[in-house]
N, C-alpha and C positions, 0 to 999 in steps of 0.2 A: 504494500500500500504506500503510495507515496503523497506526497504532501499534495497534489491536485486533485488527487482523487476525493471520489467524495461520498459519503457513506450516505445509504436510503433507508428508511426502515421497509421490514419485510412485512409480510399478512398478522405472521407468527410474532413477529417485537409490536406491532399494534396488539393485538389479543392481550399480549401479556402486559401491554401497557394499562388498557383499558381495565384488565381483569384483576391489576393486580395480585397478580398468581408467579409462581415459580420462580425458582430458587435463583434472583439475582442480587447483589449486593446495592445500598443503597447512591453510592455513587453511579456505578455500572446504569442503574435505573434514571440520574440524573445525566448520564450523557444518555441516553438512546430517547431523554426526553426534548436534546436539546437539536440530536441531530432533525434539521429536517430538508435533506435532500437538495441544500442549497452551499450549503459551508464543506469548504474541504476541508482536510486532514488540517493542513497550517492554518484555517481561521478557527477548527476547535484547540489545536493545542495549548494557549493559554489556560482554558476551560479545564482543558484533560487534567492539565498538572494541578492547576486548583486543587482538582478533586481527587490528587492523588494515581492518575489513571494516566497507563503509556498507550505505545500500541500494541501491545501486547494484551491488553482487554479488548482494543477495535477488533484483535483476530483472535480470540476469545469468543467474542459476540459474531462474529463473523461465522465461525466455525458450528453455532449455537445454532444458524439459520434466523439471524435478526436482526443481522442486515445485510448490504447487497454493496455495489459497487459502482461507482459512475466515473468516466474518464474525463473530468470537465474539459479536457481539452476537445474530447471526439462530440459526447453526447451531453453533457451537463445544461443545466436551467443558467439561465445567467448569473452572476456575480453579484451579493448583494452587496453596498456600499461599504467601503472602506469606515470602520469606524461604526459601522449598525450595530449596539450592542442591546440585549435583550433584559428592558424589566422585568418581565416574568420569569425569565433564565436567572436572573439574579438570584429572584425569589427563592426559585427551588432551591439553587446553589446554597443559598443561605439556611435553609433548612437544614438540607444536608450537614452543613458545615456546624450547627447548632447541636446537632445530634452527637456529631464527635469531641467536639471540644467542653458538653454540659454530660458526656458516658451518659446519653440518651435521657436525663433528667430536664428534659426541654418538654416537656406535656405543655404547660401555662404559656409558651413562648408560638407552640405549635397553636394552640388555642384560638389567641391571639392572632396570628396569622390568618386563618380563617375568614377574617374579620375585615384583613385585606382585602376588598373585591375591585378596588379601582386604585390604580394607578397615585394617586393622590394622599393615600394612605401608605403606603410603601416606605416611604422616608422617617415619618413617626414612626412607624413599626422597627425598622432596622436600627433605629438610635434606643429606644427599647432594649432588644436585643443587646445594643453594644454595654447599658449601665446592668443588665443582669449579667453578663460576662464581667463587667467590672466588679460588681460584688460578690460573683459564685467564684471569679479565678483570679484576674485579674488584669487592672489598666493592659495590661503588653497584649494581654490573649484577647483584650476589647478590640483594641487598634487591631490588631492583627484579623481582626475577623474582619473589622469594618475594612482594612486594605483589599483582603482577598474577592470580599462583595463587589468593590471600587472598578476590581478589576473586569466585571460582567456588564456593569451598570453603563447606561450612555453617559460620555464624557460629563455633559450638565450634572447630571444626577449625580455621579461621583463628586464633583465639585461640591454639587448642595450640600451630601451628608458630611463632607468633608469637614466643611463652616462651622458644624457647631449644633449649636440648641436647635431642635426641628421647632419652635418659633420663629426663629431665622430662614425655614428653609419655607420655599413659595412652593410646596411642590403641586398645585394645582396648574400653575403657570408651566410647569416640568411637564407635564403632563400633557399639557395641550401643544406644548412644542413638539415633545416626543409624535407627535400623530403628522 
């Protein structure tokens, strides 16, 4: 697999997306949520490493029948924007990242997420996250989480949460930019 190529989900990685079922890790689940048949190998790798994941899970999942292959050079969808980073990839990302660094004691945090349904909420929610990281571990492991987020989030958004107090942050205006 090389870095243009570009991974598609199969019948079989939808099912198991949808269904919730069978035996995959919850990162592994976080990328086959994030591939969608547009991004090659080099636009998930920042992602991948986030989440701890080489290519050796791509042929893993590969091997599994859950995903498939595209040669963006031959047959590929076009190239989305330089720079398109995904709030809802955040999201999950952040879930993810919640679960490992609180050893799964993230129920009230996951809760709370839920609660996220638009865009606008997202910002509050994540500086959230960053002061119960501060108190359950600590400052390093807050920033650190908020860095790794930064690194999914569109450049704006990363800047907002950057700032400070989400009374600071406008993320309604974040929000309507993003569209």
């Amino acid at each position: 697999m090389l870095d243009h190529h570009v991974p598609v989900k199969t019948t079989a990685c939808r099912r198991l997306l949808s269904d919730h079922s069978g035996p995959i890790t919850r990162a592994r689940r976080s990328l086959l949520i994030m591939v969608d048949g547009r991004r090659s190998v080099a636009e998930l790798r920042p992602a991948m490493a986030a989440l701890q994941l080489g290519m050796g899970d791509l042929q893993a999942l590969t091997e599994a029948g859950l995903l498939h292959w595209l040669n963006r050079a031959a047959d590929a969808p076009p190239q989305r924007p330089a720079g398109n980073r995904s709030v809802a990839g955040a999201k999950l990302y952040a879930l993810d990242l919640l679960g490992r660094m609180l050893a799964r004691d993230d129920v009230l945090l996951r809760e709370a997420a839920r609660a996220v349904t638009v865009e606008a909420d997202l910002l509050p929610w994540l500086r959230l996250c960053e002061h119960v990281l501060t108190e359950r571990c600590h400052a390093q492991r807050a920033a650190l989480f908020i860095d790794k987020v930064c690194t999914l989030l569109p450049e704006e958004w990363a800047t907002a949460l950057r700032a400070g107090d989400p009374s600071e942050l406008d993320a309604e205006r974040l929000a309507r930019q993003s569209r």
